[in-house]
C-alpha positions in Angstrom: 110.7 74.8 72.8 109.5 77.2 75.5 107.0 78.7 73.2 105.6 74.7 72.3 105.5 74.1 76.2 102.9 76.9 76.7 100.6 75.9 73.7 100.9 72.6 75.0 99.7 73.6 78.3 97.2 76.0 76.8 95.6 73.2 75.1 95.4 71.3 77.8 93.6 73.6 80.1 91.2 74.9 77.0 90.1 71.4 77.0 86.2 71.3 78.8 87.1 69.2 81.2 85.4 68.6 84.2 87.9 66.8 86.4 90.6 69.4 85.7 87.9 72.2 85.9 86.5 71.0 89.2 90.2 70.1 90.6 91.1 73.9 89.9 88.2 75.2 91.7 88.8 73.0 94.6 92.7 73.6 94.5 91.8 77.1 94.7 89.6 77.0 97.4 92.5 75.2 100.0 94.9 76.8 99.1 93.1 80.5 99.9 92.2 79.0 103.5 95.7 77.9 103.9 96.3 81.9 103.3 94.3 82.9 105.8 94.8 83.2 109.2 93.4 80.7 111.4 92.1 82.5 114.6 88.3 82.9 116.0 87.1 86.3 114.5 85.6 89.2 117.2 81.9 89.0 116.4 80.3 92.5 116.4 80.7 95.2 114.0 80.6 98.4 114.9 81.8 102.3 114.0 82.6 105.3 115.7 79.4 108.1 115.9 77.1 105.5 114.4 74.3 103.2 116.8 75.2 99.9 118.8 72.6 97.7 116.9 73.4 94.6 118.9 71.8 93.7 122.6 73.9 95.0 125.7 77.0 93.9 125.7 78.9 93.4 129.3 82.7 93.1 129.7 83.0 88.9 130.4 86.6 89.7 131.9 88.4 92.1 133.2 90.8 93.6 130.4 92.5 97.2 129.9 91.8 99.7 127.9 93.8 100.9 125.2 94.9 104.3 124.3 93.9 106.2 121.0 96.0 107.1 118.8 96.1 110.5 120.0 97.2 109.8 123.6 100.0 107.8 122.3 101.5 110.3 120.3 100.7 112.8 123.0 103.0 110.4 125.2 105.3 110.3 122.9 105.8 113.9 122.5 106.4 113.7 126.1 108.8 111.3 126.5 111.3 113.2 123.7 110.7 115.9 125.9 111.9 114.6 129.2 114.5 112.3 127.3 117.7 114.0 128.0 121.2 114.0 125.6 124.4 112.3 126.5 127.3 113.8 126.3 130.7 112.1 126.4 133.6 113.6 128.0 136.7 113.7 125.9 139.7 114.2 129.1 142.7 114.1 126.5 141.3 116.9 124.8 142.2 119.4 127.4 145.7 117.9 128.3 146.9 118.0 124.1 145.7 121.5 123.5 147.3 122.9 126.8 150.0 121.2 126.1 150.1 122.0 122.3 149.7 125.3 123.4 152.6 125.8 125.5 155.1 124.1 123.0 153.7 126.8 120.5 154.0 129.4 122.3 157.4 129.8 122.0 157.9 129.7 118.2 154.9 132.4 118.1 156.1 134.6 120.9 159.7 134.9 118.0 158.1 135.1 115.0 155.6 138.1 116.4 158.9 139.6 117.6 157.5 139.3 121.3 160.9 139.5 122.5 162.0 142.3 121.7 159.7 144.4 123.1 160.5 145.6 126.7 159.3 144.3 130.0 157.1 141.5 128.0 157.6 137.9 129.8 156.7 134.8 128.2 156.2 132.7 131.0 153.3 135.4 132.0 151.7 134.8 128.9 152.3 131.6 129.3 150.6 130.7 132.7 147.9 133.0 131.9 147.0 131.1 128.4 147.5 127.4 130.6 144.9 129.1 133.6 142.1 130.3 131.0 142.4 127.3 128.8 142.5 125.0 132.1 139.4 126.7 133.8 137.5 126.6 129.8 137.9 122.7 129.9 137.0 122.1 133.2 133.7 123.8 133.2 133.4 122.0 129.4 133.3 123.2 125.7 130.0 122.0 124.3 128.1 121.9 121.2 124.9 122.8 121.6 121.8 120.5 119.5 119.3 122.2 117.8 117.1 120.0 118.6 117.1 120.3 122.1 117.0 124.2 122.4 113.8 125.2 123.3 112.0 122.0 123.3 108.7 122.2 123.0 108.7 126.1 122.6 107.8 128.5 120.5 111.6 129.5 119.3 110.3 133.1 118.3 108.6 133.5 121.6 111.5 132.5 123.6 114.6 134.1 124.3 118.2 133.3 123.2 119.3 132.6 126.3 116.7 130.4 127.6 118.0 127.8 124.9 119.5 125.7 127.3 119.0 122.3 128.4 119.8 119.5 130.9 122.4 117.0 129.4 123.9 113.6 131.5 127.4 113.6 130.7 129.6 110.7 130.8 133.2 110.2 132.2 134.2 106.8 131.9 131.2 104.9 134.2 130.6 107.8 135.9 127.0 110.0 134.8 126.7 113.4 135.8 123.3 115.8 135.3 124.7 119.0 133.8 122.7 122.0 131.9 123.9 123.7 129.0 124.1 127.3 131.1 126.8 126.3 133.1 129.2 124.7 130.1 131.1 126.6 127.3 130.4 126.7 123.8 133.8 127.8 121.1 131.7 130.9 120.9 131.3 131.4 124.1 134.4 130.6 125.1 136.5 133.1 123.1 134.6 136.1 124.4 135.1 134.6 128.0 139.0 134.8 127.2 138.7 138.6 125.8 137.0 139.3 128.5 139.4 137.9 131.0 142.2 139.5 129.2 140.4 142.8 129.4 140.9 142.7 133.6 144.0 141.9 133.6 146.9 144.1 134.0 149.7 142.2 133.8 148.9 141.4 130.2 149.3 144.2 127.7 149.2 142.3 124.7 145.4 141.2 125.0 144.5 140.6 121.3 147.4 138.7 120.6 147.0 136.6 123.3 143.0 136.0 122.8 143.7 135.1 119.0 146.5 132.9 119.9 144.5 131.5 122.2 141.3 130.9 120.0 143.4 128.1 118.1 143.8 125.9 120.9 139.7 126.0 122.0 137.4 123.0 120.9 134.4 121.1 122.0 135.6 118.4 125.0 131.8 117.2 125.5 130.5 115.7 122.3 127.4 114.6 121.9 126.6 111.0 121.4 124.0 110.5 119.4 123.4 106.5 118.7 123.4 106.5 122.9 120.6 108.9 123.0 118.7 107.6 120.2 118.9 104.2 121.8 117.7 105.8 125.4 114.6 107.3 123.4 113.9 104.3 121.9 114.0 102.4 125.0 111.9 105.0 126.9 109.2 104.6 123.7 109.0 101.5 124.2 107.6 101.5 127.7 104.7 103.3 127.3 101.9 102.1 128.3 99.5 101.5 125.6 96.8 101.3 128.3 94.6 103.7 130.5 92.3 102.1 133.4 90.5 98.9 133.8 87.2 97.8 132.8 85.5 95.2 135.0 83.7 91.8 133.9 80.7 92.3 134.3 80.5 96.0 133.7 78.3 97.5 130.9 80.4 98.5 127.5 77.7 99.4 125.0 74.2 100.0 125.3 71.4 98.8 122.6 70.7 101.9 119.8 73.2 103.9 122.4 75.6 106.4 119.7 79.1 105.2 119.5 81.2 107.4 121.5 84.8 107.5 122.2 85.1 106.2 125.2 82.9 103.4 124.0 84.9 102.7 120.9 88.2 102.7 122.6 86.5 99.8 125.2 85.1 97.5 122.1 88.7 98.2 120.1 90.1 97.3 123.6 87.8 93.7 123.8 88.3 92.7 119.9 91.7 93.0 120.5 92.4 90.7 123.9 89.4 88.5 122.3 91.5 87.6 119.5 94.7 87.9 121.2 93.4 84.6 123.6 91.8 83.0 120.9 95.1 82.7 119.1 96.2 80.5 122.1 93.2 79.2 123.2 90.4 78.7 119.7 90.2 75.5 118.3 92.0 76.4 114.3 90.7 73.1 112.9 86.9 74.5 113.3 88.2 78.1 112.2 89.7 76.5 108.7 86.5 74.3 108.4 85.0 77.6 108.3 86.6 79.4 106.6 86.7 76.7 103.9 82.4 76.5 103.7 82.8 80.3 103.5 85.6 80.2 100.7 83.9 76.7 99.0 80.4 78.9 98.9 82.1 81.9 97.2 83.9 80.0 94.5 80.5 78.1 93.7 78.8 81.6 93.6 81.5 82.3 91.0 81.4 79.2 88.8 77.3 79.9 88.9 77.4 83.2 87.3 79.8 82.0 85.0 77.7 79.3 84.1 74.4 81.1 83.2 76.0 84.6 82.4 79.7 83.6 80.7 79.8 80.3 79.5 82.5 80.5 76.9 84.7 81.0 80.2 83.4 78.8 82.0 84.0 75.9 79.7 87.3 77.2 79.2 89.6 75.6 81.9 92.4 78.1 80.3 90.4 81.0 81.0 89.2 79.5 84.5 92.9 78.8 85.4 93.5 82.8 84.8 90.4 83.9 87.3 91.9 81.5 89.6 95.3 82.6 89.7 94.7 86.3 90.0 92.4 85.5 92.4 95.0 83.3 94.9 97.9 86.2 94.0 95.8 89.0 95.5 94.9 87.0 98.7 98.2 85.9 99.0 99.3 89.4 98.8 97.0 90.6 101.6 97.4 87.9 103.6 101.3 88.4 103.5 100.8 92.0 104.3 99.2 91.3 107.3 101.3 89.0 109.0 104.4 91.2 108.5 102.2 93.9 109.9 102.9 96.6 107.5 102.0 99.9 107.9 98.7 100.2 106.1 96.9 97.3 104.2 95.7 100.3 101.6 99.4 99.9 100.0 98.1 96.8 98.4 97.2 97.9 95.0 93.9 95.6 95.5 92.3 97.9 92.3 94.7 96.5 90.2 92.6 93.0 90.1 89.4 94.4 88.5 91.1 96.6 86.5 93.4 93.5 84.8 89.9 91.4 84.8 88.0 94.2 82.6 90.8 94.1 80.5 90.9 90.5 79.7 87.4 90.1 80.0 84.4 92.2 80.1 82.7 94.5 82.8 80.3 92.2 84.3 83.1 89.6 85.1 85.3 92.2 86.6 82.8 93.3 88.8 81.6 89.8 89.9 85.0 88.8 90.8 85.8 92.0 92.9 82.9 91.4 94.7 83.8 88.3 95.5 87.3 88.8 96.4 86.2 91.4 98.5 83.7 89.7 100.4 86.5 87.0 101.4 89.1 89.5 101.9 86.6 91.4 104.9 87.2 88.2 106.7 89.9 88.7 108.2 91.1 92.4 107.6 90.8 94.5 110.3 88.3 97.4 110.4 86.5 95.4 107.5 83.8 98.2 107.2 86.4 100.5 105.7 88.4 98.2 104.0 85.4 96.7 102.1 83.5 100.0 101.2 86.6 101.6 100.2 88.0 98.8 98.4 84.3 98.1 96.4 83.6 101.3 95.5 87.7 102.0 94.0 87.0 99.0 92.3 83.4 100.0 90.9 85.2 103.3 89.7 88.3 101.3 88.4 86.1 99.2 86.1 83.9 101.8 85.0 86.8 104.2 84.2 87.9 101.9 81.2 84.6 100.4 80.2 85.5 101.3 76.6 89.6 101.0 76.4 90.5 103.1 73.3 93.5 105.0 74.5 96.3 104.2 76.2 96.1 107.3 78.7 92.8 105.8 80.0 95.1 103.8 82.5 96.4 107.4 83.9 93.3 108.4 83.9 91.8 105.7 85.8 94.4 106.3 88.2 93.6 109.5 88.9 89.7 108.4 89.1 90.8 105.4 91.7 93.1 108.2 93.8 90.3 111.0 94.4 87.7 107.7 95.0 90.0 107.0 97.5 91.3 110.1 99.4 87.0 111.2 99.1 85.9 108.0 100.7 88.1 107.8 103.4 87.5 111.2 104.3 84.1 110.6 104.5 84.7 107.7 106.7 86.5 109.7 109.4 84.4 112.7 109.1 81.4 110.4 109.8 82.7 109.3 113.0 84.8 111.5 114.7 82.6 115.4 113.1 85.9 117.3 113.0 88.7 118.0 110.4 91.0 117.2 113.1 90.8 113.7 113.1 92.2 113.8 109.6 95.8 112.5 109.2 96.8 113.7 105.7 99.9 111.0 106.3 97.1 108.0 106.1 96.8 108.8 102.3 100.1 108.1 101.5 99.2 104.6 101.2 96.2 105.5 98.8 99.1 107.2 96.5 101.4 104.3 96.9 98.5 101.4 96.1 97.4 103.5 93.3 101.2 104.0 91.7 101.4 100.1 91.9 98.1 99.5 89.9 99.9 101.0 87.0 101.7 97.6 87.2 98.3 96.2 85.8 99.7 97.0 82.4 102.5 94.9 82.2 100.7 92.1 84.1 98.3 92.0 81.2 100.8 91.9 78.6 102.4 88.7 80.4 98.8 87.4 80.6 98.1 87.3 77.2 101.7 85.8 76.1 101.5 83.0 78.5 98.1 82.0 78.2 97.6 83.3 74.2 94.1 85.7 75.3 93.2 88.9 73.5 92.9 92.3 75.3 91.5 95.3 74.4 94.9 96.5 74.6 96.6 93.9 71.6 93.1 95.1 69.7 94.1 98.8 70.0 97.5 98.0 68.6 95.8 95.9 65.6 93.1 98.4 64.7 96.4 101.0 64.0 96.2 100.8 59.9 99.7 101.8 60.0 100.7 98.0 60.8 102.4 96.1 58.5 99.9 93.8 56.9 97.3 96.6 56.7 100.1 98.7 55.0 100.4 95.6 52.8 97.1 95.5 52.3 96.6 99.1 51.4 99.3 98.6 48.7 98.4 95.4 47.1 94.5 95.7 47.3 93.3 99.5 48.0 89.7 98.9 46.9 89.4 96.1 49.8 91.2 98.1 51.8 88.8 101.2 51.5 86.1 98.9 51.4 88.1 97.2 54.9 87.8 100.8 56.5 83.9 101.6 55.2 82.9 97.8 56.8 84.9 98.7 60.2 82.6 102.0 60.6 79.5 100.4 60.0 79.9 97.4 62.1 82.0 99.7 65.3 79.2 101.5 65.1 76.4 98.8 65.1 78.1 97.2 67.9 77.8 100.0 70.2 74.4 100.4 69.5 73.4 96.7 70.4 75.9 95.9 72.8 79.4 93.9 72.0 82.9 95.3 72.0 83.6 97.8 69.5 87.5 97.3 69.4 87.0 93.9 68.6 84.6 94.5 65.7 86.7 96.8 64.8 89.7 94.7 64.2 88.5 91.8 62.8 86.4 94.1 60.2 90.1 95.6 59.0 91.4 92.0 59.0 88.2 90.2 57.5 89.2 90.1 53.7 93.0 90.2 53.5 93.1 87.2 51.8 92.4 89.4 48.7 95.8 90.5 48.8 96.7 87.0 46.8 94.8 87.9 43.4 93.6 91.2 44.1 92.3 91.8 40.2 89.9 89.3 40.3 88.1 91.3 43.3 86.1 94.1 41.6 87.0 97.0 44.2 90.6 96.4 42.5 89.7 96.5 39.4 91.2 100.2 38.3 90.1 99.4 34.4 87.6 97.9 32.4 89.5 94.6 32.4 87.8 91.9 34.2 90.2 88.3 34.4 87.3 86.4 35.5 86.1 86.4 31.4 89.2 83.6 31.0 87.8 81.6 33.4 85.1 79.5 33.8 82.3 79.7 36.7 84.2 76.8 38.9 86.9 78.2 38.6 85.6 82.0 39.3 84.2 80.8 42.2 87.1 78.9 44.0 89.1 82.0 43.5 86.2 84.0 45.1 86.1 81.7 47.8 89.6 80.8 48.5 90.0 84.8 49.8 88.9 83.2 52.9 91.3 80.1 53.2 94.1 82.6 52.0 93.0 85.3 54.5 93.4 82.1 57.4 96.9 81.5 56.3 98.2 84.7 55.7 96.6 85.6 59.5 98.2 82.6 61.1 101.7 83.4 58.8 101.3 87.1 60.9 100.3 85.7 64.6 97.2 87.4 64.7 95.2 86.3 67.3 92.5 83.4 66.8 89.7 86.2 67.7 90.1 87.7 64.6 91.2 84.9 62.6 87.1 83.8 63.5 86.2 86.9 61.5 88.0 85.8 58.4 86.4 82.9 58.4 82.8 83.5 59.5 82.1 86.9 57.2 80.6 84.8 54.5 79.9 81.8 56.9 78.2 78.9 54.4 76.8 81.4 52.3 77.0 80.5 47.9 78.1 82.2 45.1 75.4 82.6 43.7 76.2 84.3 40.7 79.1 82.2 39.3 76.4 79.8 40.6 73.6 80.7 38.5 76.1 81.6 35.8 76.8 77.6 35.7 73.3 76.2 35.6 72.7 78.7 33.2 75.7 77.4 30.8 75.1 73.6 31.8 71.9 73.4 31.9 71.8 69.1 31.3 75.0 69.1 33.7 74.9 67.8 37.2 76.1 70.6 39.5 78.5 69.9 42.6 76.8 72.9 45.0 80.3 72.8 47.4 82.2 73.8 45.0 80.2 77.4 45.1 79.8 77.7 49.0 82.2 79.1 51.5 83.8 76.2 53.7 82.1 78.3 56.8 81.9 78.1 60.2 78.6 80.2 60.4 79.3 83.7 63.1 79.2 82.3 66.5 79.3 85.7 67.9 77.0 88.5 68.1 80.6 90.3 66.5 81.4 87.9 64.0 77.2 88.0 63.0 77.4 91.8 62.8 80.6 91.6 60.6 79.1 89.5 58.4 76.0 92.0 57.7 78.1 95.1 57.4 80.1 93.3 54.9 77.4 92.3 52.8 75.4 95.6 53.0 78.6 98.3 52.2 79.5 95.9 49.4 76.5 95.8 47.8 75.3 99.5 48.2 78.5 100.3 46.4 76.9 98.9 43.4 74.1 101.3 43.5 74.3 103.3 40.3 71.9 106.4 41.8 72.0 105.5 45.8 68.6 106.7 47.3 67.1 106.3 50.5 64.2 103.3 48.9 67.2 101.5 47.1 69.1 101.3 49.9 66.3 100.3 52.9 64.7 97.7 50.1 69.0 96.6 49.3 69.5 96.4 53.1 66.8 94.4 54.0 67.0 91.5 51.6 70.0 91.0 52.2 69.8 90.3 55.9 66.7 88.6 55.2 69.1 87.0 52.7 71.4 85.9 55.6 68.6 85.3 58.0 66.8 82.5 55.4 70.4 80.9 55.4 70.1 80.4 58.9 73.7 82.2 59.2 72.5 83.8 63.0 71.5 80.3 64.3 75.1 79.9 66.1 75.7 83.5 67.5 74.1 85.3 70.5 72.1 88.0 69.0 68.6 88.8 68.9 66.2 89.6 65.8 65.8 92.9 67.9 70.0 93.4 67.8 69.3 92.5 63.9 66.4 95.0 63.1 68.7 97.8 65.3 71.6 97.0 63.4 69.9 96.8 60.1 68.2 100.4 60.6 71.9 101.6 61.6 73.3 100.7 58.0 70.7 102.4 56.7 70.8 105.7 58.2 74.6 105.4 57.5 74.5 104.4 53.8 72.3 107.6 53.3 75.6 109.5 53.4 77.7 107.1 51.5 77.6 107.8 47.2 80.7 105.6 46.7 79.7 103.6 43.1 81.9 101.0 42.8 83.0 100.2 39.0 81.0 97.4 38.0 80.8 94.5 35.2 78.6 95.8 32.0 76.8 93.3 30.1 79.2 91.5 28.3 81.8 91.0 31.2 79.6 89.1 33.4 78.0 92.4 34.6 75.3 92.3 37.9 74.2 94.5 40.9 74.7 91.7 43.3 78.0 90.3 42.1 79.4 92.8 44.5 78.1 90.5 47.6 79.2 87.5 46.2 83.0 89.0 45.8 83.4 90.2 49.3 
């Protein structure tokens, strides 16, 4: 049912209608100014190391300047700097571990055998252990950040104990300003105890006591980091993203003056509070009037090359509704992206839109429509310079890279193309303006990765295309011209002859086509395609014919020739019973367009000479090619059938065989319909010749009692 839905639709929109045609266009056109946002746009262009080609501009208010990108980062690094860790005191951590200690002390003094040995007093050892662990927790057991050790230092260059560093340390509401020196770490610590123990005479047991000890030392000041982090954050957030004051009135930028810096940063500085008070203050009705004469002239631009260049699409509302809805996705996309403000508009896989255009349609489209997009995309992305000449030229590179789509890796490496176009351009940009490798952030061409990684979506994109709308890509035609597909195997099996003859035909025309101009793939696959109807009664089709046999002797010439014929009706069904798309279904029945067969023809005014003869029943139903394919098809068809009757191919039997029969074909008026030229004809015609030279294939032909001729071959194809 779903399936029936689409076709219906499909119909609908193939349809030339002009109301639904025009209604898309102007559909399309609202709804892209809806998309875009409606604030007054800054009105000078300008770049970094490059002339000011406008008159003098002077500040007309006062406004700050804003800092580079540079001197925010360099305040940053500051601020981490000066940004100080908090510590929270833990107070019960002293009080359990003294007091663990003593109620240990006891039960480790026995099992040591501590009491047995003379003149040893456990309450000595006891209120030495309680004073060390006492003094250890008042000055603090700490554990020391990396992060904060030698901030901003060289850590080779500095020494160990210079790794301290100022700390606030909390108690309850209370904030103290401690450093690091004057606090204990568990390292620390222990050798301060083993130390101790060392001065002391009254204790003779030092090891045991500094090991028993150890056990009952741990950190008191722990650090808390989400408190920190949120201070830093807080402290980041108050920097100034300005430095000084300009003054209305005062000169900015000076006529043919270079660009500088400190000139950039003052125009950045004016575009920016320019369209920060328009958002308040402009008038949005006059920006989406605008924007809508802007948008409206585009899409006209569009539906004018279409007109004069592509007019099978452009009285196709299906094929219009495709163009339209790429075209409104993409916008969308952008336009999304830059209200949420995300980090880089060059995420966007914008090269994906040519690439699924080229696909569907052809080169010249897909370059029109980039353009195009482009154009109305640079009004309202910021630093539109870039964004357009990075975006036009990736898209140039894009389309060219699969001009001819024969394998699937081309996407990869179109990819790859799209990436170096990319990282190249943009490194160009910045080297232009700012004349030093510094200025290159290596971390800005993430987003070029990222956009390009996305484009690869382009593939799958194009597959939901062509199910939901029922077009041919080059991609479908790649999968068709694989012989190893089921009907082609079928047809190899039930008719080989054709299918040799299929294969010979697909050369000669691919090859043809690329010469004149046309798409090869398609040629291609409807030549492989164009006479499986012969699969029915193969026998009666003389490339089949493995014997001397020939069945057409039983029959008379009506009834030779309606077989003959009826290879193309078959072919229609069999192609429709199979899905294969209507593109190459118009192969199958345009390759003898409303040519007649003549011989079973002649063969009947010759037998009935008094008889009145019915001239449809000996000429193919048609239509005539439409197509400068479909016209080329039916030439290579005619020419490899026939030179296969050649008994003693040479190169004067086959120029004089070649030429009549496209003269044949051209007195038949069987070009009238398609778009090629008698230039594209002559080309084409010299192309079979110089490619029949090679070709010494005789076909087994009809002697003199079985209805034997050297041009029945063109009549059976």
């Amino acid at each position: 049912m779903a399936k029936l839905k689409i076709n219906y639709f499909n119909t609908k929109l193939q349809a030339d209608s002009p109301f639904v045609k025009y209604a898309m266009v102007t559909f399309t056109v609202l709804l892209i100014c809806i998309f875009l946002p409606k604030q007054p746009r800054f009105e000078y262009e300008f770049q970094k190391g490059k002339p000011w080609n406008h008159e003098n501009l002077v500040s007309p208010y006062n406004f700050s300047v804003l800092k580079t990108k540079e001197e925010l980062d360099k305040d940053r690094q500051h601020i981490l700097k000066t940004v100080q860790p908090t510590y929270n005191l833990q107070a019960h951590i002293s009080k359990e571990q003294i007091d663990q200690f003593t109620t240990d002390l006891a039960e480790k003094w026995q099992s040591s055998l501590m009491d047995t040995v003379p003149n040893l007093k456990m309450d000595t050892y006891r209120e030495k252990g309680e004073d060390l662990l006492s003094y250890i927790y008042n000055r603090g057991v700490i554990s020391l950040v990396n992060r904060y050790q030698n901030k901003g230092e060289d850590p080779e260059k500095v020494d160990a104990t210079e790794s301290n560093y100022n700390f606030t340390l909390l108690s309850g509401n209370i904030a103290q300003q401690k450093n690091t020196v004057d606090c204990f770490t568990i390292e620390t610590a222990y050798e301060y105890v083993r130390q101790n123990l060392n001065k002391d005479s009254k204790i003779s047991r030092k090891e045991w006591l500094a090991d028993l000890l150890k056990n009952y030392i741990t950190v008191n000041y722990i650090y808390n980091e989400s408190l920190t982090h949120k201070i830093e954050q807080t402290a980041l957030a108050n920097i100034s993203t300005t430095r000084g004051m300009v003054q209305k009135g005062e000169l900015i930028a000076e006529k043919d003056k270079i660009v500088n810096n400190e000139t950039y940063q003052k125009l950045l500085s004016l575009k920016k509070v320019f369209e920060d008070e328009n958002k308040i203050g402009g008038d949005q009705n006059y920006v989406a009037l605008g924007q809508f004469f802007i948008v409206g002239m585009v899409m006209t631009l569009l539906l004018v090359f279409l007109y004069y260049f592509r007019r099978e699409i452009f009285y196709n509302n299906r094929l219009l509704f495709i163009i339209f809805i790429v075209i409104i996705a993409m916008l969308g996309v952008l336009t999304w992206a830059i209200k949420v403000k995300i980090g880089s508009l060059y995420y966007i896989p914008y090269c994906g839109v040519p690439i699924i255009l080229r696909i569907l349609f052809d080169t010249r489209v897909a370059l029109n429509i980039h353009l195009l997009m482009v154009l109305i995309a640079a009004l309202f992305v910021p630093n539109s310079y870039d964004f357009v000449f990075l975006q036009f030229i990736s898209g140039l590179v894009a389309i060219y890279s699969i001009k001819s789509m024969v394998k699937r890796e081309q996407f990869l490496i179109s990819s790859i193309l799209i990436l170096a176009t990319y990282i190249i351009g943009y490194i160009g940009l910045v080297l232009t303006r700012n004349g030093s490798l510094g200025s290159i952030y290596f971390n800005d061409l993430l987003p070029f990765v990222v956009s390009v990684g996305l484009t690869l979506l382009a593939y799958p994109l194009i597959y939901a295309f062509e199910k939901l709308f029922g077009i041919v890509s080059d991609l479908t035609l790649m999968e068709l011209t694989n012989s190893n597909s089921k009907l082609l195997r079928e047809l190899s099996l039930k008719a080989p002859g054709t299918f040799q003859h299929s294969l010979q035909v697909a050369n000669l025309a691919e090859a043809a086509i690329y010469k004149i101009g046309g798409n090869p793939l398609l040629i291609r696959a409807g030549a492989l395609y164009h006479d499986i109807g012969k699969m029915i009664n193969p026998l009666y089709f003389i490339e089949n014919q493995k014997t001397g046999s020939n069945p057409h002797e039983e029959l008379t010439s009506e009834q030779s020739a309606q077989i003959i014929i009826s290879h193309v009706i078959k072919g229609v069904e069999i192609a429709r019973r199979h899905q294969l798309p209507d593109v190459i279904i118009d192969f199958i029945r345009t390759h003898h367009g409303t040519t007649r067969v003549d011989y079973f023809y002649n063969e009947f005014l010759k037998n009935n000479p008094d008889k009145l003869v019915d001239e449809t029943i000996f000429r193919y139903p048609g239509p005539i090619p439409f197509s400068k394919e479909t016209a080329v098809l039916m030439m290579a068809d005619s020419v490899e059938a026939a030179a296969r009757s050649l008994k003693e191919p040479t190169k004067e039997s086959i120029n004089t065989l070649v030429d009549k029969i496209i003269e044949h074909k051209l007195i038949q008026k069987q070009f009238e319909n398609a778009n090629i030229t008698l230039k594209d004809i002559h080309s084409a015609a010299e192309l079979f010749k110089s490619m029949l030279m090679s070709i010494y294939h005789v076909r087994i032909d009809y002697d003199v009692n079985k209805k034997k001729d050297s041009h029945k071959e063109i009549e059976n194809q």
